[in-house]
C-alpha positions as CSV (number, residue, x, y, z in Angstrom):
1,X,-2.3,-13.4,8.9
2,X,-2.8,-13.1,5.5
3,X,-2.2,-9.8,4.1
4,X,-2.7,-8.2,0.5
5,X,-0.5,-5.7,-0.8
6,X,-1.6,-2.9,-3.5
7,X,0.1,-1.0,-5.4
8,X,-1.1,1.6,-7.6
9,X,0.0,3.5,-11.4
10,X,3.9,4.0,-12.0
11,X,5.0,1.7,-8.8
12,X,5.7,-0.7,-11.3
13,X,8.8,1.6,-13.1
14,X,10.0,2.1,-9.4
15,X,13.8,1.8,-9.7
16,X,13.9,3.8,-12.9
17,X,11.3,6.4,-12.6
18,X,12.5,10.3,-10.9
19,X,14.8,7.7,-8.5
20,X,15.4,11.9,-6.7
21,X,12.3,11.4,-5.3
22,X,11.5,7.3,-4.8
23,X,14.8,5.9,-4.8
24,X,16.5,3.1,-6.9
25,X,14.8,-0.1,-4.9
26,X,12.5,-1.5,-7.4
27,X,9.0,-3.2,-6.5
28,X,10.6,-6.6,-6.7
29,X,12.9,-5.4,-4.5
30,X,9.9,-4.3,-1.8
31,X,8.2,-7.4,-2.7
32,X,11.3,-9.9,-1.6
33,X,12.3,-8.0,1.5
34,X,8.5,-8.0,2.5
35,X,8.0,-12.0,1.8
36,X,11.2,-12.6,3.9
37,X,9.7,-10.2,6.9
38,X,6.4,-11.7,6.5
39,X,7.7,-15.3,6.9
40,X,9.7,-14.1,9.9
41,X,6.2,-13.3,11.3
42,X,4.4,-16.2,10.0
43,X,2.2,-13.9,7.9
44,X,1.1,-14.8,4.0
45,X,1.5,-11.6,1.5
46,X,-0.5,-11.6,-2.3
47,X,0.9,-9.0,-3.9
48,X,-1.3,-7.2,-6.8
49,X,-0.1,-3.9,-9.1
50,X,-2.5,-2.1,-11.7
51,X,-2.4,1.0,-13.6
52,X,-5.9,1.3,-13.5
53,X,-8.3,2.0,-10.7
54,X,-10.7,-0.9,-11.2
55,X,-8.7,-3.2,-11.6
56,X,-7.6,-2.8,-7.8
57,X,-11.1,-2.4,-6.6
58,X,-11.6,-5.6,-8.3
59,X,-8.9,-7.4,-6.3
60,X,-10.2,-5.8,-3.0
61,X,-13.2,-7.3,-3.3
62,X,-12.4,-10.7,-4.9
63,X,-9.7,-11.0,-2.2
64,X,-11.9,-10.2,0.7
65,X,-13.0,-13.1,2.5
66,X,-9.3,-14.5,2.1
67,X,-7.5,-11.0,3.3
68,X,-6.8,-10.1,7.2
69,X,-5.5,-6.9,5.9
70,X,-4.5,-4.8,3.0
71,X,-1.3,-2.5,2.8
72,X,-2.2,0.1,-0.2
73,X,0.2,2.5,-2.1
74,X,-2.5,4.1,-4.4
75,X,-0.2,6.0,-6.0
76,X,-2.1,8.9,-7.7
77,X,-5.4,7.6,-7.4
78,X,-5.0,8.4,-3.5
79,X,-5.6,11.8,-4.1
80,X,-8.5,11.6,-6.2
81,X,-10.0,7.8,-6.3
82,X,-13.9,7.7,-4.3
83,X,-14.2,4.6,-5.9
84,X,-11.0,3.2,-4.2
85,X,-11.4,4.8,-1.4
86,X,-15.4,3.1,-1.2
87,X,-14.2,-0.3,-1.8
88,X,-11.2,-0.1,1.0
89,X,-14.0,1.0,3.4
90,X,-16.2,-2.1,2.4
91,X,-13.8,-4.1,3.5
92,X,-14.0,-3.4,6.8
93,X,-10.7,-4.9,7.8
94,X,-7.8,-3.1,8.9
95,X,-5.9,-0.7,5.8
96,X,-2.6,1.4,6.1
97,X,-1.7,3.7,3.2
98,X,2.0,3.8,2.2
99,X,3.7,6.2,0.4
100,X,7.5,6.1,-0.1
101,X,8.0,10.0,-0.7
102,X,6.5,12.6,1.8
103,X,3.2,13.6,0.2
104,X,3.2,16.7,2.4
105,X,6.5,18.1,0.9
106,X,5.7,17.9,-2.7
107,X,3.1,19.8,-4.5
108,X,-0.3,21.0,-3.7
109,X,-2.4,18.2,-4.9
110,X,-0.9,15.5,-3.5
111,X,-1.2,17.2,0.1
112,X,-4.7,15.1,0.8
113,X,-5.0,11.4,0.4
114,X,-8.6,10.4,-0.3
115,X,-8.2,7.2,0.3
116,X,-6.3,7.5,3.3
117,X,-9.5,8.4,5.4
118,X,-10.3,4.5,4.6
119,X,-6.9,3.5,6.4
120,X,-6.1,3.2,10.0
121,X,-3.0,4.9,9.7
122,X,-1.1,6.5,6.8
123,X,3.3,6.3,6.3
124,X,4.6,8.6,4.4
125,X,7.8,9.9,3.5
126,X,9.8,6.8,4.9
127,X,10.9,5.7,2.0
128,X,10.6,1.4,1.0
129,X,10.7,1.1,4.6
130,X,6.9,2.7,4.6
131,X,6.0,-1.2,3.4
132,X,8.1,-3.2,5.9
133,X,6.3,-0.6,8.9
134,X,3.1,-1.1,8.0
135,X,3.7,-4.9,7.7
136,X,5.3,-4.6,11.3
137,X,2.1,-2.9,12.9
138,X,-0.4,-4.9,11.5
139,X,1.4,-8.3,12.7
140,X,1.9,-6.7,15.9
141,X,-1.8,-5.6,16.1
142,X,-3.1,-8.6,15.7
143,X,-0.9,-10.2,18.4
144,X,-3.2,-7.9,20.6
């Protein structure tokens, strides 16, 4: 299976950025625990981080005919992004939405994901472990 993984603004200063609320594990540190799960489950990960909204619908859709499934953090841009949430519906594969803080016990906004309504399934609030889950149920699903 060959899965892309997305991350969205600030992931990149994980490990240094409000660690109260996301932790100290880093994005390199998701990225190697997730290659060495992956391989465990003879899967394939790209992983892919922007700042900026187009530049991840670009990589959707560039990646598409090559991707089984996409694993998405959107950051911010889940609460607000059409766009994003558009080109994760084009592609018409399976999605699961990550986030590594609960999103329902912060503030107001950040109470409704838009782009979660593309996803099969949304993890929230598990901390890194959010990643290595939704890596787990997509093998497993496609084992069905």
């Amino acid at each position: 299976m060959n899965i892309l993984v997305l991350n969205g603004p600030n992931l990149a200063t994980l490990g240094r950025r409000e660690v109260e609320i996301y932790g100290k594990e880093t994005l390199a540190d998701i990225e190697k625990a997730m290659m060495h799960r992956a391989g465990e489950l003879q899967s394939r990960i790209r992983f892919f981080q922007s700042n900026h909204e187009g530049a991840l619908i670009d990589e959707i859709e560039t990646r598409a005919s090559e991707t089984d499934a996409i694993i998405i953090n959107p950051g911010g841009l889940s609460h607000t992004s059409y766009p994003l949430y558009d080109a994760l519906r084009a592609f018409a594969k399976p999605v699961l939405e990550v986030h590594i803080s609960n999103i329902f016990a912060r503030e107001e906004f950040r109470h409704r994901s838009v782009t979660g309504a593309a996803a099969v399934g949304v993890i929230t609030g598990l901390g890194t472990s959010s990643y290595l889950l939704a890596l787990e149920f997509l093998t497993r699903e496609r084992g069905r």
